[in-house]
Structures are given as structure tokens and as C-alpha cells.
PyMOL CGO cylinders between C-alpha atoms (Angstrom):
from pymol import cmd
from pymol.cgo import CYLINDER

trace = [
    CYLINDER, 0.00, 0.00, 0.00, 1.33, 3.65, -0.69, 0.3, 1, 1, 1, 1, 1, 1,
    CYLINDER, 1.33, 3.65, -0.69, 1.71, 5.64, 1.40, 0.3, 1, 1, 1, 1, 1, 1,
    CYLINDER, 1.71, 5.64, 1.40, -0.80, 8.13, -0.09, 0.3, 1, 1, 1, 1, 1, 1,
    CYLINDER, -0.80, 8.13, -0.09, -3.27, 5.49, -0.34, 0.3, 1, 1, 1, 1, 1, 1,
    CYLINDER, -3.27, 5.49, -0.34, -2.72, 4.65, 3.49, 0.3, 1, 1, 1, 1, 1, 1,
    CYLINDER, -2.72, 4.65, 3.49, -3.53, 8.45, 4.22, 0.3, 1, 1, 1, 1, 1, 1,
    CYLINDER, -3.53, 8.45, 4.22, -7.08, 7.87, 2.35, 0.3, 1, 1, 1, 1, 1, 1,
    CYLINDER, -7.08, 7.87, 2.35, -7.83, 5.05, 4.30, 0.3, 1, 1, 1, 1, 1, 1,
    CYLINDER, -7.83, 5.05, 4.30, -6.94, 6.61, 7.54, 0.3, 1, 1, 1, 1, 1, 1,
    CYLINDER, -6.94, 6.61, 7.54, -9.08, 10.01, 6.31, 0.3, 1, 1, 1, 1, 1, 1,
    CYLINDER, -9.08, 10.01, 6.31, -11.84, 7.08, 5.35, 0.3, 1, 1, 1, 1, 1, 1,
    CYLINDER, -11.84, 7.08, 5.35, -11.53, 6.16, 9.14, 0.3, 1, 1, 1, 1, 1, 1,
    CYLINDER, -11.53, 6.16, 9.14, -11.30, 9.17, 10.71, 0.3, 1, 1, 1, 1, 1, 1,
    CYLINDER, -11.30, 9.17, 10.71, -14.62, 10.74, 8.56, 0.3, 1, 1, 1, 1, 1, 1,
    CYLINDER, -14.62, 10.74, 8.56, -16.46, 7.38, 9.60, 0.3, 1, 1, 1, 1, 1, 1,
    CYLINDER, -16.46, 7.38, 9.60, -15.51, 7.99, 13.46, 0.3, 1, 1, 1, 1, 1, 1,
    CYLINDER, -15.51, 7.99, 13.46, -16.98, 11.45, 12.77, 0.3, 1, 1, 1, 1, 1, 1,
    CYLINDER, -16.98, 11.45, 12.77, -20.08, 9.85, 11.91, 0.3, 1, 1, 1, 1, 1, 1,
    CYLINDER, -20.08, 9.85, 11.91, -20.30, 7.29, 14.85, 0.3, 1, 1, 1, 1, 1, 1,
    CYLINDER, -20.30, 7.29, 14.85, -19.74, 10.40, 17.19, 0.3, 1, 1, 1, 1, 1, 1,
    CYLINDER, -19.74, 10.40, 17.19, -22.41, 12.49, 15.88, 0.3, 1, 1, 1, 1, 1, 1,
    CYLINDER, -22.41, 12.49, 15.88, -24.93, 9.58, 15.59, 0.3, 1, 1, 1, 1, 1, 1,
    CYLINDER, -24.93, 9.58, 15.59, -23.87, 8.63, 19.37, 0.3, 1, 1, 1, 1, 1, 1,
    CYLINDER, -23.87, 8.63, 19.37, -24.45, 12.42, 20.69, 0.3, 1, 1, 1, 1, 1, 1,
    CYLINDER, -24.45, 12.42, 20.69, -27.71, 12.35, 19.00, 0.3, 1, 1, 1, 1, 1, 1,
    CYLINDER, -27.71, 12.35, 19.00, -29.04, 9.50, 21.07, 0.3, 1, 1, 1, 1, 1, 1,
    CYLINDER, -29.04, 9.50, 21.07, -30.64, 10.24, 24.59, 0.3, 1, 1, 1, 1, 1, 1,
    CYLINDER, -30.64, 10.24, 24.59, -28.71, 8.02, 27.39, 0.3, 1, 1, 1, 1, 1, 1,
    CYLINDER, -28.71, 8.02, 27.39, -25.58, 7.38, 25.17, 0.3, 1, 1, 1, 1, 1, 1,
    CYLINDER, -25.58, 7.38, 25.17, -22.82, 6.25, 26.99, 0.3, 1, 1, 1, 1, 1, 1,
    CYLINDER, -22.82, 6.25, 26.99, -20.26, 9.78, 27.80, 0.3, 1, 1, 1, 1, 1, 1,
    CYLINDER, -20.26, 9.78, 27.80, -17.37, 7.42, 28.28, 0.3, 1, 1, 1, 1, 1, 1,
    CYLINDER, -17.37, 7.42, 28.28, -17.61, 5.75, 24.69, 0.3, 1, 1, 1, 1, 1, 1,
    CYLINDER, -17.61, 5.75, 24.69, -17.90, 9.35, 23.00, 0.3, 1, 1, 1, 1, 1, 1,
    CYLINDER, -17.90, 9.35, 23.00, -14.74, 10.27, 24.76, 0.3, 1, 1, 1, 1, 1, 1,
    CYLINDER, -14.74, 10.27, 24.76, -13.07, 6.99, 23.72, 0.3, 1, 1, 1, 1, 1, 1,
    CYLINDER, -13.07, 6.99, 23.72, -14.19, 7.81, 19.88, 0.3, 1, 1, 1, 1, 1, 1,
    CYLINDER, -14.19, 7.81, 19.88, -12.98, 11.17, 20.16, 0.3, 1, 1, 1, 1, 1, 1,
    CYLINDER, -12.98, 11.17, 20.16, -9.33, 10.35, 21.50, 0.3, 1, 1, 1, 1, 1, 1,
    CYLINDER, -9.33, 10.35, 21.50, -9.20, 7.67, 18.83, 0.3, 1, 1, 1, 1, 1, 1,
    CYLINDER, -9.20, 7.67, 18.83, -10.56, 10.39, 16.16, 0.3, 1, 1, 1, 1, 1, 1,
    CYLINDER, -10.56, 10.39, 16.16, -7.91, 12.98, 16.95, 0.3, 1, 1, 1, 1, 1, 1,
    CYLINDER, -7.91, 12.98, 16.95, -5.34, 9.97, 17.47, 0.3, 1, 1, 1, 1, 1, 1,
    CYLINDER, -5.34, 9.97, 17.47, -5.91, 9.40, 13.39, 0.3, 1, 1, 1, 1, 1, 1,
    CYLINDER, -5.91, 9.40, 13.39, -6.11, 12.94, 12.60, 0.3, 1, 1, 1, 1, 1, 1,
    CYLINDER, -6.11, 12.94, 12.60, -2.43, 13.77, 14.11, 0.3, 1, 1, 1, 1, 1, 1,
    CYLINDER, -2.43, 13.77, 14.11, -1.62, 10.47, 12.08, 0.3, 1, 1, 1, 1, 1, 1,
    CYLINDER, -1.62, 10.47, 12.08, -2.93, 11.86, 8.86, 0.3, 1, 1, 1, 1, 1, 1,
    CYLINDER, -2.93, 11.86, 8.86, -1.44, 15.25, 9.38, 0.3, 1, 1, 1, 1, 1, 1,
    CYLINDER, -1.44, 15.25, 9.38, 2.75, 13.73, 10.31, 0.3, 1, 1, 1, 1, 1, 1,
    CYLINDER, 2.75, 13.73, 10.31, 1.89, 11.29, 6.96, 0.3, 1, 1, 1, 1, 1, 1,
    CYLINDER, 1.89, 11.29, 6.96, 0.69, 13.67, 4.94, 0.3, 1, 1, 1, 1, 1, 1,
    CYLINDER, 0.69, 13.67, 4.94, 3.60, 16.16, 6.07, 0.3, 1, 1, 1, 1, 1, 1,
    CYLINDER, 3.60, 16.16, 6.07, 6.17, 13.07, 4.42, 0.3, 1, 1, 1, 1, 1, 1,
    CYLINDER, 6.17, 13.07, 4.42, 4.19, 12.92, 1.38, 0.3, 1, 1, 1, 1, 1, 1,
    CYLINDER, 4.19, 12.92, 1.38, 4.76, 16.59, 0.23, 0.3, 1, 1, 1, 1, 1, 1,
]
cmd.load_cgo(trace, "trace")
């Protein structure tokens, strides 16, 4: 896999966590604890994408 090709997948990822995380904030009695975990794992990929995408250019 190239390395540009690995950065689309983890952008795939990180646009699908966005969705979980909105679809879990929208539901009454979601679990807080979850949402946090989704949201360090989000911004875990995005500070992934940015250092790859820094050695790509």
C-alpha cells in the first residue's frame, strides 16, 4: 500500500468515526465514556494523517 493510499484510508476512518460520534451524541442516554473513547481515537488518526501527509509533500 502507498503511502498516499494509506492516508485515504486513515481520512476514510477518521470521517467514519466522525459519523459514529455524531450519531452517538444524537441519542438520549448514550454512553459519555464511549464518545470520549471515539474522540481520542478520532484525533489519534487525525495527528496520524497530518505527520503522513507532512512526508508525502
Amino acid at each position: 500500500m502507498s503511502l498516499s493510499s494509506h492516508v485515504e484510508t486513515l481520512k476514510q476512518k477518521h470521517r467514519d468515526l466522525e459519523s459514529s460520534i455524531a450519531a452517538s451524541e444524537r441519542l438520549p442516554g448514550s454512553d459519555h465514556l464511549n464518545i470520549v473513547a471515539l474522540k481520542r481515537k478520532k484525533l489519534k488518526l487525525k495527528d496520524e494523517i497530518e505527520k503522513l501527509s507532512h512526508s508525502v509533500h
